[in-house]
C-alpha positions as CSV (number, residue, x, y, z in Angstrom):
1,X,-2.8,32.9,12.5
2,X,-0.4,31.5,10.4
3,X,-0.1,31.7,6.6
4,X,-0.9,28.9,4.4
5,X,-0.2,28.0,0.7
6,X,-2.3,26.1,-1.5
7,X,-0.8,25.6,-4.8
8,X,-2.2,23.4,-7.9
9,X,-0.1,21.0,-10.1
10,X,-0.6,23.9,-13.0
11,X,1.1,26.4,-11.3
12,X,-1.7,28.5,-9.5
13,X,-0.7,29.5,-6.2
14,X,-3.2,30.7,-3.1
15,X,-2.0,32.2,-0.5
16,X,-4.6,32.1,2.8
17,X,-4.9,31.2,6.2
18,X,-3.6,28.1,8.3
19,X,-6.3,25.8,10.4
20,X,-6.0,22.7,11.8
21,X,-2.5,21.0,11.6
22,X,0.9,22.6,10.5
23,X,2.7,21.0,7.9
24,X,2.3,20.0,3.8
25,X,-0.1,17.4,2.6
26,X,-0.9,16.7,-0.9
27,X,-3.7,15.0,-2.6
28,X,-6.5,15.3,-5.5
29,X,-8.4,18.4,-5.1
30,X,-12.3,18.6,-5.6
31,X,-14.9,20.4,-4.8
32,X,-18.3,19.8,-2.4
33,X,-21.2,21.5,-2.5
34,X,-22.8,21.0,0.7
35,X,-24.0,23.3,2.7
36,X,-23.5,21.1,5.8
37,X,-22.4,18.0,6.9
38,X,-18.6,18.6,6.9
39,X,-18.1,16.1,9.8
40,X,-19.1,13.3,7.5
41,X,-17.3,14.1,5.0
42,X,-13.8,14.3,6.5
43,X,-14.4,11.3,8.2
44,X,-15.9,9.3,4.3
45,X,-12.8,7.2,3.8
46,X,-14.0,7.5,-0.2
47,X,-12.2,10.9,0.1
48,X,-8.9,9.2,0.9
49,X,-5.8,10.5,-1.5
50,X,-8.3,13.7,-2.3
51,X,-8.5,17.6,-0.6
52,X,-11.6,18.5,-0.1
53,X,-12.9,21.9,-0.7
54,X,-16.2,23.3,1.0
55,X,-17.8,25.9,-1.6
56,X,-20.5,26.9,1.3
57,X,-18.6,30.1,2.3
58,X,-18.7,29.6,6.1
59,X,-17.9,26.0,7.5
60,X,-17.5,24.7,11.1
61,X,-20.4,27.3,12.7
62,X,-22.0,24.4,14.2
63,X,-18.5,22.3,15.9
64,X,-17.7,18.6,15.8
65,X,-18.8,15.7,18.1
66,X,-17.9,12.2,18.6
67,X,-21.1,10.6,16.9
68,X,-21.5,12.2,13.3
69,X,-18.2,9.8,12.1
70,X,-18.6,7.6,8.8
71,X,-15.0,5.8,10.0
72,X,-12.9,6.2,13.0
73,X,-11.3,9.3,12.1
74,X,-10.9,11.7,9.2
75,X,-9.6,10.2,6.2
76,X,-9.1,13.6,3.7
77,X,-5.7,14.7,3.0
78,X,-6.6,17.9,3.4
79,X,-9.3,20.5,3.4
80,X,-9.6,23.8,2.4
81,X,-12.7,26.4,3.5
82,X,-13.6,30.1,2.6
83,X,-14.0,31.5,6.2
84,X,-13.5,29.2,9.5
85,X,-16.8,30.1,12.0
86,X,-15.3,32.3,14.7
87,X,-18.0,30.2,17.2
88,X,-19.2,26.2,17.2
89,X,-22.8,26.9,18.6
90,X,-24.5,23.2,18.7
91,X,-26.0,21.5,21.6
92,X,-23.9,18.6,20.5
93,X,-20.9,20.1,19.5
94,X,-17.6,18.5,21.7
95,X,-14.8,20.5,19.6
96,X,-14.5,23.1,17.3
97,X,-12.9,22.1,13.3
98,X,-10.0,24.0,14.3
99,X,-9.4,21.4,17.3
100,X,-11.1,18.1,15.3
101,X,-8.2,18.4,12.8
102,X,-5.8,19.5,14.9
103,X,-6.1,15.8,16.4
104,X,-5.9,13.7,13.6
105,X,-3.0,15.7,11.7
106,X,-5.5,17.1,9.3
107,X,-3.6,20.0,6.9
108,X,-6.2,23.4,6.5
109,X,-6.5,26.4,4.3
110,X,-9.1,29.2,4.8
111,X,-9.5,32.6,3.6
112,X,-8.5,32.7,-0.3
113,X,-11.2,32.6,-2.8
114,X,-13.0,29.0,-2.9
115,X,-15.1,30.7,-5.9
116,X,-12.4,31.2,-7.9
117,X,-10.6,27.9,-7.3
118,X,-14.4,26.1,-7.9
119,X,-14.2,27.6,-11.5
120,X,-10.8,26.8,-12.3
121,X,-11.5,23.0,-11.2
122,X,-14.9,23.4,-13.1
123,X,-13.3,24.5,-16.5
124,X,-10.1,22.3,-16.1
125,X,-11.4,19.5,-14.2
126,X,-9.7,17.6,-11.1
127,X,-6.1,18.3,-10.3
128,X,-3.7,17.8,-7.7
129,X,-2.6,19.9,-5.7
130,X,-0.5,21.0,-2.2
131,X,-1.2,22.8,1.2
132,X,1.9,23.6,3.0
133,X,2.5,26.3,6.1
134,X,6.7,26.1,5.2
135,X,8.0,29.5,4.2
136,X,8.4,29.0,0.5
137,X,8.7,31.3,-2.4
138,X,6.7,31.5,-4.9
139,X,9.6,30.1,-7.2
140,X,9.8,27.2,-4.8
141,X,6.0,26.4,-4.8
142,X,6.2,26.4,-8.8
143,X,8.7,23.6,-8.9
144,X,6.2,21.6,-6.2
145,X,3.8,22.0,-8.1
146,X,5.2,19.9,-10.9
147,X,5.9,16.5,-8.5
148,X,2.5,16.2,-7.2
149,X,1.9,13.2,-8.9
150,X,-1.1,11.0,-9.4
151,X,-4.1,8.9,-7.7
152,X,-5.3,7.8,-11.1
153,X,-4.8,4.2,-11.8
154,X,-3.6,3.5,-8.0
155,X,-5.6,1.2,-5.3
156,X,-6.4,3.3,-2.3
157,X,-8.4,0.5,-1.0
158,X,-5.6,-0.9,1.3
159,X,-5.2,2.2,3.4
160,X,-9.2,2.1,4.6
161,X,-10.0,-1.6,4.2
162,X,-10.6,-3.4,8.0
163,X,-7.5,-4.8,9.3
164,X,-9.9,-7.8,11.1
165,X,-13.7,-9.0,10.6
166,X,-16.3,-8.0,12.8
167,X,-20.0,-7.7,13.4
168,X,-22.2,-4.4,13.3
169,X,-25.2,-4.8,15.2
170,X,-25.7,-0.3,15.8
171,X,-28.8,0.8,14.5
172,X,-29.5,4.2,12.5
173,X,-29.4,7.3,15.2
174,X,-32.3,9.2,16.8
175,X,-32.4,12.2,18.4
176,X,-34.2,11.4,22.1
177,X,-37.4,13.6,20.5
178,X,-38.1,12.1,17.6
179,X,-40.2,9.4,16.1
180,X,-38.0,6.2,16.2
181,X,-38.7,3.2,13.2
182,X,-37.4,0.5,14.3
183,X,-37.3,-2.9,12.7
184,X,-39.6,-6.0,14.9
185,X,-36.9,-8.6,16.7
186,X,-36.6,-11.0,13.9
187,X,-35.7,-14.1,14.9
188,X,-33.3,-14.6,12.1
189,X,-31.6,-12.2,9.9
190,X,-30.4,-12.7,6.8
191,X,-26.6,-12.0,7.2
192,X,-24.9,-10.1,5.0
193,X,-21.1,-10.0,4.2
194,X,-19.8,-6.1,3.4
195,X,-17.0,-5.5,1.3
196,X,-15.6,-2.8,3.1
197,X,-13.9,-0.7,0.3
198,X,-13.8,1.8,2.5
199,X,-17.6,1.8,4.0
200,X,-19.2,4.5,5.4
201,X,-20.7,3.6,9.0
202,X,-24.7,4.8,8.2
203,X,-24.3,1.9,5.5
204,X,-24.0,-0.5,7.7
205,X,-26.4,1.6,10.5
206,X,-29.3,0.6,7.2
207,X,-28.4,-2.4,6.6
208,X,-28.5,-3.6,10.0
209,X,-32.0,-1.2,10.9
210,X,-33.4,-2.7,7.6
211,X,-33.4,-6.4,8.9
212,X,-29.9,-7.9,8.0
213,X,-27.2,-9.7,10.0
214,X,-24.2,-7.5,9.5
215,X,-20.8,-8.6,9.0
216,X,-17.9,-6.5,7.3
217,X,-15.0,-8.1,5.7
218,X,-11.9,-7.1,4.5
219,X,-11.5,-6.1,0.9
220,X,-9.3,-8.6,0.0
221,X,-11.2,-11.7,1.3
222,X,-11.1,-14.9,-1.1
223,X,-14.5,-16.3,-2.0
224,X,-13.7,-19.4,-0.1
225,X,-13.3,-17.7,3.0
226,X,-16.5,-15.4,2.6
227,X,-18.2,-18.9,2.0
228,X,-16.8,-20.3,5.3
229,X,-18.9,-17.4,7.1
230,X,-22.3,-18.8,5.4
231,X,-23.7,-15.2,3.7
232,X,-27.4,-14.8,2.4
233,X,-26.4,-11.6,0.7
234,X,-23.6,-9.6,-1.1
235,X,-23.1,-5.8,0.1
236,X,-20.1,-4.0,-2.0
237,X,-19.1,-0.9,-0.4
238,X,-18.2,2.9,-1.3
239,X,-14.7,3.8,-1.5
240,X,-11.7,6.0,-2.9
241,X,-9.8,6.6,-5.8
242,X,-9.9,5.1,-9.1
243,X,-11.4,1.3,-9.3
244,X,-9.5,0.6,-12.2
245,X,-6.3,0.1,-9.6
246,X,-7.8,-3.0,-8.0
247,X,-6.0,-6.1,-9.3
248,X,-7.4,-8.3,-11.7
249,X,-6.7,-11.3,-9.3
250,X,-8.8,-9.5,-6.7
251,X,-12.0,-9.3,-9.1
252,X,-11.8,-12.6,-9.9
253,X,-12.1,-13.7,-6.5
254,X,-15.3,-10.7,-5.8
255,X,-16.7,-12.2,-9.3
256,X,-17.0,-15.5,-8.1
257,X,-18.7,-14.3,-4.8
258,X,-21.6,-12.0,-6.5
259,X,-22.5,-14.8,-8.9
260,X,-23.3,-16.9,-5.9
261,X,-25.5,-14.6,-4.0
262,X,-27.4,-11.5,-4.3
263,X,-25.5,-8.5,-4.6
264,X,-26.1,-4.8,-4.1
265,X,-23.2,-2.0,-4.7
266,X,-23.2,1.6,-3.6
267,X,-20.9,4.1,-5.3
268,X,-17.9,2.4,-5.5
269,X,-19.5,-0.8,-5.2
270,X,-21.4,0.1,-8.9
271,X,-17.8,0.4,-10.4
272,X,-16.3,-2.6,-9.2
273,X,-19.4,-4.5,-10.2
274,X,-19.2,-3.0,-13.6
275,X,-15.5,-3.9,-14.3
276,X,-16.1,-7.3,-13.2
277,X,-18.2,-7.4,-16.1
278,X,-16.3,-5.7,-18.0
279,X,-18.1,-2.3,-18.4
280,X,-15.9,0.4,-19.3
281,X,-15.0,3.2,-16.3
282,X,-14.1,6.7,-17.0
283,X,-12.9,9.6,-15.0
284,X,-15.4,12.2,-14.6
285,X,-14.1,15.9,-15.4
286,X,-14.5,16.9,-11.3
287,X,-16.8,14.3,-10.8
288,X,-20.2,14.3,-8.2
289,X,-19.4,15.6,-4.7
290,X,-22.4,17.1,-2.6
291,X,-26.1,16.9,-1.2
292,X,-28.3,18.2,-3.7
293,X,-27.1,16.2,-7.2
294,X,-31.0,15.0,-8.9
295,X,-31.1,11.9,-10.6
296,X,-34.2,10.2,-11.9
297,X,-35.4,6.6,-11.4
298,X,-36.0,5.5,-14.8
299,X,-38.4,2.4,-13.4
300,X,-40.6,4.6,-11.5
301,X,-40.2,8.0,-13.2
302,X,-39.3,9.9,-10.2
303,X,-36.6,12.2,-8.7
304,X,-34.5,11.7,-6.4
305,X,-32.5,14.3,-4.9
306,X,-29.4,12.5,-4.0
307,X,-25.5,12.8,-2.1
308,X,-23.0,11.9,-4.5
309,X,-18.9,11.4,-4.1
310,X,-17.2,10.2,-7.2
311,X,-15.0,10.7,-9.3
312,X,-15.2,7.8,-11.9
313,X,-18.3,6.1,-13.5
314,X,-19.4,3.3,-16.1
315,X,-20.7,3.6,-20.1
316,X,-23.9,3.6,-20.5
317,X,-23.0,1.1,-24.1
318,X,-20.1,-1.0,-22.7
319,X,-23.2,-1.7,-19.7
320,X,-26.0,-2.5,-21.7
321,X,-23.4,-4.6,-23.7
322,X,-23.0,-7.0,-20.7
323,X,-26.6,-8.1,-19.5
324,X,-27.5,-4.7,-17.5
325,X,-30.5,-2.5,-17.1
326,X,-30.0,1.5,-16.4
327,X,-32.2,2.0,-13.8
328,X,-31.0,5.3,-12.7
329,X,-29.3,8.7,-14.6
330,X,-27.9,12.1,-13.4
331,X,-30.0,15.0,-14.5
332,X,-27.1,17.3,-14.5
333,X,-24.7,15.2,-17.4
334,X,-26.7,12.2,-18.3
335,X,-24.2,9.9,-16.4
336,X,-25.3,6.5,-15.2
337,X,-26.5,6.1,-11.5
338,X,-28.0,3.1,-11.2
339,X,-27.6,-0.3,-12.9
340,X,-29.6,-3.9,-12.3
341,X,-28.5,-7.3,-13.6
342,X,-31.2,-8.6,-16.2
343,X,-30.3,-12.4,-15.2
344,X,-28.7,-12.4,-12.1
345,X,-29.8,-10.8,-8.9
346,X,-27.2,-8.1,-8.6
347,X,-28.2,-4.2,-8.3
348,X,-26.2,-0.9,-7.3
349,X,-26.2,2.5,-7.3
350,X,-23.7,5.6,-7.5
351,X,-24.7,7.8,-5.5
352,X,-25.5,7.3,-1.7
353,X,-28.8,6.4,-0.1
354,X,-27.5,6.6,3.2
355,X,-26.0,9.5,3.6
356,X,-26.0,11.4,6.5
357,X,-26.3,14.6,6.9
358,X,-28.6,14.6,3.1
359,X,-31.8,14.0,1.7
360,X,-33.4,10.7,2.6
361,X,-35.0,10.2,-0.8
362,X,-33.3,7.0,-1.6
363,X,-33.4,4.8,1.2
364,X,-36.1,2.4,0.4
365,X,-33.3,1.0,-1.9
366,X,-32.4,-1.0,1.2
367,X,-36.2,-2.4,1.6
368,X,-35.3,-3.7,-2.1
369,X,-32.3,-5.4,-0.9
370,X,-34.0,-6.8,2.1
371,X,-36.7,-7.8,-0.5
372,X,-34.4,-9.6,-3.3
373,X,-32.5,-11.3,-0.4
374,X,-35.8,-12.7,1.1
375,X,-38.6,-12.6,-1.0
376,X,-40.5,-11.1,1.6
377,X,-41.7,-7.8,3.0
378,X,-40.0,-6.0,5.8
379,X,-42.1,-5.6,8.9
380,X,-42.0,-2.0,10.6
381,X,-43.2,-0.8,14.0
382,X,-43.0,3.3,15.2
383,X,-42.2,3.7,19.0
384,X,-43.0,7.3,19.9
């Protein structure tokens, strides 16, 4: 197997094993805690610009396949494991990790100490950093390390925004033995227009399985054209890097569409709504990545075990400043995870409902969208 070098913009340099593609990629390291779903989350276009680090020790024991995909293809720069499963024993599996990345040109790193790397990103937060399989010394890696650059204060929306429009009528997946829920034929759906940041495909899988017409959009649509396509509701999508590198020009044109209709954000969505109302945003030390972050409802008094992936978030003061409500907090820091307009009916959340593979503790927040969009109750039938 061929060596591989991982080495962070302070200077620290790895040296492991090489998986997936040759080559040197660079991008914003974190860290996720999952213990599974590592399909997803190479394939989460939020994690665009970023390399992804697994601290589960053993990752890819269970293969890939051609279903478990948030977006067409992986979107991490890179990804780096403690010990790459020797086997891919699933029913379902189609291609081991070693192959998946191979075919999309995804740079790997296994066998140097994730531990150690997951404290050094704890105590000195985020950093960028580089995996390369070139023959370099150790000299040469140093004076990398100091032109990583920066994702901070750039838009990575452009890269995993829909070139074109189009329609999502897929419901949420079932395994041929389970219990399927699936929504009565209404007759008419309220349609709602995605902002497709960089959306995750079990997003839209709810939306649609919840009742709603689904059409995505790209980013940069103009209110007037989003008018043209005759929306009931107002979905604002996850998605990577820093929010604060959208354009001004841009949220003007998002403002104007969530004052018109009712909105809900996820992740991404929560930050963009909270700029446009000029909320502050601030960059998290190594911000929220995994399946097991709780966070408490602060309406209902319960807690949710939730899937987070971000990096950034909003003031609690500069929030409650412009008309909104905390609905939802992070037990682990106190950070803000859920915000509703007190005027205007426009709600979001940090952290994702959706995900897949995670806890499902959070998805009636798409029966309150359904709700707020039509004032009605959503109708529900089992087929066994």
């Amino acid at each position: 197997m061929t060596k591989a070098y991982l080495v962070l913009e302070n200077g620290t340099i790895f040296e492991g094993k090489s998986f997936g593609a040759q080559g040197t990629t660079i991008g914003e390291i974190v860290f996720n805690t999952s213990m599974s779903g590592y399909q997803e989350i190479l394939t989460d276009p939020s994690y665009k610009g970023q390399i992804v680090l697994m601290t589960y020790p053993q990752i890819g024991n269970y293969g890939t396949n051609d279903i478990d995909l948030e977006s067409e293809k992986p979107t991490v720069e890179g990804f780096i494991i403690k010990e790459l499963s020797p086997i891919a024993s699933n029913f379902r599996s189609k291609y081991t990790l070693d192959e998946y990345l191979k075919m999309y040109s995804i740079v790997g790193i296994s066998d140097i100490d994730t531990r150690y790397l997951t404290k050094i990103l704890r105590e000195y937060g985020s950093m960028m950093g580089m995996i390369t399989t070139e023959e370099l010394t150790k000299n040469e890696l140093i004076a990398k390390s100091k032109n990583l650059g920066t994702i901070v204060g750039k838009d990575l929306v452009q890269y995993v925004t829909c070139s074109t429009s189009y329609r999502w009528d897929e419901p949420l997946y079932h395994f041929d033995f389970e219990n399927k829920t699936q929504t009565k034929n209404i007759q008419k759906r309220p349609r709602v227009i995605v902002f497709d940041f960089g959306t995750k495909r079990n997003i839209l899988r709810h939306l649609y399985s919840t009742g709603f017409e689904v059409m995505v959009v790209n980013a940069y649509t103009t209110y007037e054209d989003i008018k043209k396509l005759s929306p009931d509701a107002i979905f604002l999508s996850n998605g990577p890097g820093d929010p604060r590198g959208l354009s001004d020009k841009h949220l003007t044109e998002v403002k104007k569409t969530i004052l018109e209709y009712p909105t809900f954000g996820i992740c991404f969505g929560l930050q963009i709504i909270a700029r446009i109302f000029n909320a502050e945003i601030y960059k998290l030390k190594f911000g929220h990545h995994g399946a097991n972050h709780p966070v408490k409802n602060l309406l209902t008094e319960k807690i949710e075990i939730t899937v987070q992936n971000h990096n950034y978030a909003a003031t609690e003061d500069s929030l409650l400043k412009n008309d909104f409500e905390i609905t939802h907090k992070n037990l682990n820091d106190n950070s803000i995870e859920g915000i509703k307009h007190k005027k205007l009916p426009i709600f979001a959340v940090q952290y994702h409902p959706e995900a897949s593979a995670g806890p499902h503790d959070s998805n009636y927040l798409f029966d309150e969208f359904y709700k707020m969009v039509t004032g009605g109750e959503i109708e529900k039938t089992k087929n066994n």
